[in-house]
C-alpha positions as CSV (number, residue, x, y, z in Angstrom):
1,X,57.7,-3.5,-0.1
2,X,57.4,-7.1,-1.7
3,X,60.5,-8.1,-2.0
4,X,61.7,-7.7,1.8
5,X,59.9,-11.0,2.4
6,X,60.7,-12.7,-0.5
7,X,63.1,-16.0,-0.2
8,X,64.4,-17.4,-3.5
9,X,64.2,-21.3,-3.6
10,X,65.5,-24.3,-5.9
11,X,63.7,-26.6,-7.5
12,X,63.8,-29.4,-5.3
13,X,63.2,-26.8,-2.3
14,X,60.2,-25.9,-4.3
15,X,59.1,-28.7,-4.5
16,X,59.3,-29.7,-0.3
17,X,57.8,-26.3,0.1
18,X,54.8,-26.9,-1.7
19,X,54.6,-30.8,-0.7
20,X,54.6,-29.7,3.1
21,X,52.0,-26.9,2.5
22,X,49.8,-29.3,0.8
23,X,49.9,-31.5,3.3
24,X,49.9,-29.0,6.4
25,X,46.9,-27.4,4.5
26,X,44.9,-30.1,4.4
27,X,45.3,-30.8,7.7
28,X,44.5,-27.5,8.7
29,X,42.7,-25.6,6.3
30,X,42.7,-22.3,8.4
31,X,46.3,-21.6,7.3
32,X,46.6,-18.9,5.3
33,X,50.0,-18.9,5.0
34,X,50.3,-22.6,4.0
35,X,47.6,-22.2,1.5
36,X,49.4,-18.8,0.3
37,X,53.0,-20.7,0.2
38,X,51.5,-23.9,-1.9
39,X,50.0,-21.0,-4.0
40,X,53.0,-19.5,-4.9
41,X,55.2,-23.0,-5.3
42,X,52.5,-24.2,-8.1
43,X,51.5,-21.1,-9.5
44,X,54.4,-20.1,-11.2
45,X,52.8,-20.4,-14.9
46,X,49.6,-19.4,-14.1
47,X,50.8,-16.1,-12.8
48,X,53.0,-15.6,-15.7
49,X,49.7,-15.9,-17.9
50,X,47.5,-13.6,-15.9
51,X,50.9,-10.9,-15.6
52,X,50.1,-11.3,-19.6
53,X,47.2,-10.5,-19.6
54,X,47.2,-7.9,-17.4
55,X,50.0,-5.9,-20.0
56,X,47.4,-6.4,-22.9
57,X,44.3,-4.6,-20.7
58,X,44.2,-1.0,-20.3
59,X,42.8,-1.2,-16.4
60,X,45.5,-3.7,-16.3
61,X,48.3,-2.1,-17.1
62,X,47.3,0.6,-14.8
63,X,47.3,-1.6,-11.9
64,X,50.5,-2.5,-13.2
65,X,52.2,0.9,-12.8
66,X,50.3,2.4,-10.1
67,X,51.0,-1.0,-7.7
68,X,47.9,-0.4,-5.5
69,X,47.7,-2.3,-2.5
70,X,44.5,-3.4,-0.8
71,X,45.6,-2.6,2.9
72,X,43.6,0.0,5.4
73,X,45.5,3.1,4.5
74,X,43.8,2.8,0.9
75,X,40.5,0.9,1.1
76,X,39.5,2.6,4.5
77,X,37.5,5.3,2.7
78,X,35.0,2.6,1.4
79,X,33.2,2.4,5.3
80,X,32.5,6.5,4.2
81,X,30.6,5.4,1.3
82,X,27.0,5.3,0.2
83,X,25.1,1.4,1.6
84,X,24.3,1.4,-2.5
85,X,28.0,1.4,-3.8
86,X,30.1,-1.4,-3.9
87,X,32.5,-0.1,-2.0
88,X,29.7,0.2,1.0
89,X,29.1,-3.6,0.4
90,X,32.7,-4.4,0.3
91,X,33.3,-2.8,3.7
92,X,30.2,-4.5,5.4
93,X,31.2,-8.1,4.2
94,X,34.5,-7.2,6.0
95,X,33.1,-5.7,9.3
96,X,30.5,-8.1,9.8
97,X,32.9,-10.9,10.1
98,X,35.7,-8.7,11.8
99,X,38.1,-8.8,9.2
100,X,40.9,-6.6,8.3
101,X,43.0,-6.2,4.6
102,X,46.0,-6.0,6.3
103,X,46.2,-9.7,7.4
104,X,47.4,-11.1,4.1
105,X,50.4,-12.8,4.2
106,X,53.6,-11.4,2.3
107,X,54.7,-13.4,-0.9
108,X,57.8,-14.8,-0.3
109,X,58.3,-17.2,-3.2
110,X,58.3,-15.4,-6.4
111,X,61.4,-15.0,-8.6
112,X,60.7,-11.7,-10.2
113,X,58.9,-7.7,-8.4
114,X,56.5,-8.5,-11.6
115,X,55.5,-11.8,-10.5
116,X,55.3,-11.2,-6.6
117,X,53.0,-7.8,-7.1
118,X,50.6,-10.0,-9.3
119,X,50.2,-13.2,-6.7
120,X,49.7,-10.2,-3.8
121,X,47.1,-9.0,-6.3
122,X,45.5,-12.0,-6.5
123,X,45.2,-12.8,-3.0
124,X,44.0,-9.5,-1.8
125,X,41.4,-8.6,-4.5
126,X,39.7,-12.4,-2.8
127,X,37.5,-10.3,-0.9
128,X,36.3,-8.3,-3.6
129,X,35.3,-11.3,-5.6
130,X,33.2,-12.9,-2.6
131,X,31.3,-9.6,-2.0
132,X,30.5,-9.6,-6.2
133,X,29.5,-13.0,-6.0
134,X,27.9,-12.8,-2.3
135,X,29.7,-15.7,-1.5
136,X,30.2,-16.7,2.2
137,X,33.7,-17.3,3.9
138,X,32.5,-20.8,4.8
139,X,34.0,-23.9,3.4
140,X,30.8,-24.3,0.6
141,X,31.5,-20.5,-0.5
142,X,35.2,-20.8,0.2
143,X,35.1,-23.9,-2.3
144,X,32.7,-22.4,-4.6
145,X,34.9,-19.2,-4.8
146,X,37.9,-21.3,-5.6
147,X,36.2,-22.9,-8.8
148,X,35.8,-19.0,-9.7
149,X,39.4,-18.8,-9.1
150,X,40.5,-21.5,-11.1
151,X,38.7,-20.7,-14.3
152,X,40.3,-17.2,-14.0
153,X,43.7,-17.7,-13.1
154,X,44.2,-21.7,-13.2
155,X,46.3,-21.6,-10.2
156,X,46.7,-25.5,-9.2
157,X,45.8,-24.5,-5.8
158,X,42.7,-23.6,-5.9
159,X,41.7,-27.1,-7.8
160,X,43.5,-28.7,-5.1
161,X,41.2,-26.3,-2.3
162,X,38.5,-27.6,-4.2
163,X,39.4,-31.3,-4.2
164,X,40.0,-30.3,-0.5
165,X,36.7,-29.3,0.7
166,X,34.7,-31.5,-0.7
167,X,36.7,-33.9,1.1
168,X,35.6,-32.0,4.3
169,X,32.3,-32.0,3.3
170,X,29.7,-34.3,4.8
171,X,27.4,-36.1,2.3
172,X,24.8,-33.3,2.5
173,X,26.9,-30.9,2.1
174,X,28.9,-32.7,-1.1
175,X,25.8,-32.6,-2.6
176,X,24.5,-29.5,-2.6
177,X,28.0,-28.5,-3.6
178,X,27.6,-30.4,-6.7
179,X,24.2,-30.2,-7.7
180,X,24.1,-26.6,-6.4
181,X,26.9,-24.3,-6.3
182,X,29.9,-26.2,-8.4
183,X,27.7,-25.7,-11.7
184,X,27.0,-22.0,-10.7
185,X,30.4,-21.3,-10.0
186,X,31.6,-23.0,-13.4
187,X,29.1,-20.6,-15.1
188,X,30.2,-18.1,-13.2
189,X,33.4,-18.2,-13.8
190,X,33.3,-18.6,-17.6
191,X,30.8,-15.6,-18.0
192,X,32.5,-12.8,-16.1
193,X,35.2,-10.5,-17.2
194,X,38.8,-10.8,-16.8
195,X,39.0,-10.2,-12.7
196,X,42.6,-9.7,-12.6
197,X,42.3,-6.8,-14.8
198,X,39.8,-4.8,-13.2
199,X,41.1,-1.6,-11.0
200,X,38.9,-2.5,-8.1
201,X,39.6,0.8,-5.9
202,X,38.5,3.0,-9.0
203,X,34.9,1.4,-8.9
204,X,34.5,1.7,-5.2
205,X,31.7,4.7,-5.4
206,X,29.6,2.8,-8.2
207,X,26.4,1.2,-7.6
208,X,26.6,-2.8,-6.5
209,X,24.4,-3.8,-9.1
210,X,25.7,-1.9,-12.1
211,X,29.2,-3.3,-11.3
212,X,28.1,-6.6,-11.1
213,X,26.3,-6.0,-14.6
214,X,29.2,-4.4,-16.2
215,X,31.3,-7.0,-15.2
216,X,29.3,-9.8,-15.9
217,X,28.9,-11.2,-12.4
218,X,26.1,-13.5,-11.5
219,X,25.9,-13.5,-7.7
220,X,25.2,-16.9,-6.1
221,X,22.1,-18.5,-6.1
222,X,20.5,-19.3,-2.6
223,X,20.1,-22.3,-1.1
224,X,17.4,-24.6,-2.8
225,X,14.6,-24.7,0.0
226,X,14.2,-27.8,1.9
227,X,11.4,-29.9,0.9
């Protein structure tokens, strides 16, 4: 299932992989699979770490053994659900922008089954984490999100995403990323549980809010009004 994809690389290819998808990313910041690829070529040890962590949580291992994947065929049931649940609110952040969990890209540069399952997790649980944190899929949320991201996993490329965006960002915008949303997102970040290690799927007929509380989510602050 994961490992069809896979291609195994040297060092030195490594590296060119992950220099070009740097580059090609911040040229084009729509490409998933660049920013996916550069993920995967830097991310080694920080996957290593949360695959760790994940064998000393009880929700953890589960996800472990039981592999689930966050593709239609699985989630589909959470459009069924009550508008209170987070599942509900999970399947209207994905419908109201048109999205579908099936249009992750494969991981292709992972050594071990281990290490691939646990970089797919982490790229397909992102949805989950912007509907907790009622982030938007713009570049501010994207950015924001990815200072989340960081703190939980310390994946180098979502610190270069971040470096990234704010690059993109006009002055306005800079600011009210720093003053605003980069010192909510560090709080963020620090304060909620272990993300890797929560079964997501399990939770879908809970309430929103009781989620949020029992994980320790702060959802983002709005915008500060204009003067």
């Amino acid at each position: 299932m994961l490992g069809s994809a896979r291609v195994r690389l040297n060092r030195w290819q490594q590296a060119a992989v992950a220099v070009g998808s740097a580059v090609g990313a911040l040229l084009d910041p729509r490409r998933a699979d660049l920013i996916a690829a550069l993920g995967e070529t830097t991310g080694k040890p920080a996957f290593e770490r949360v695959l760790e962590r994940m064998t000393r949580s009880p929700e953890g291992r589960a996800i472990l053994l039981e592999k689930p994947r966050v593709i239609s065929v699985n989630v589909g049931h959470a459009w069924d659900l009550p508008a209170n649940t987070f599942g509900a609110a999970y399947a209207k952040f994905m419908g109201s922008r048109n999205f579908s969990p099936d249009d992750r890209p494969p991981v292709r540069f992972m050594e071990t089954d281990e290490l691939a399952y646990v970089a797919m997790r982490a790229r397909e649980v992102h949805d989950f984490w912007h509907t907790l944190f009622g982030l938007p899929t713009n570049l501010m949320g994207e950015s924001a999100l990815k200072v989340i991201e960081f703190e939980q996993m310390y994946l180098p490329m979502c610190l270069m995403s971040v470096i990234g965006g704010s690059v993109r960002f006009n002055e306005k915008q800079r600011k009210l990323f720093f003053q605003h949303y980069f010192p909510w997102a560090i709080q963020a970040g620090m304060q909620c549980t272990d993300l890797m290690c929560v079964y997501y799927e399990r939770h879908f007929h809970e309430d929103l809010e009781d989620v949020r509380r029992k994980w320790g989510i702060i959802p983002a602050p709005a915008p500060p009004k204009q003067a």
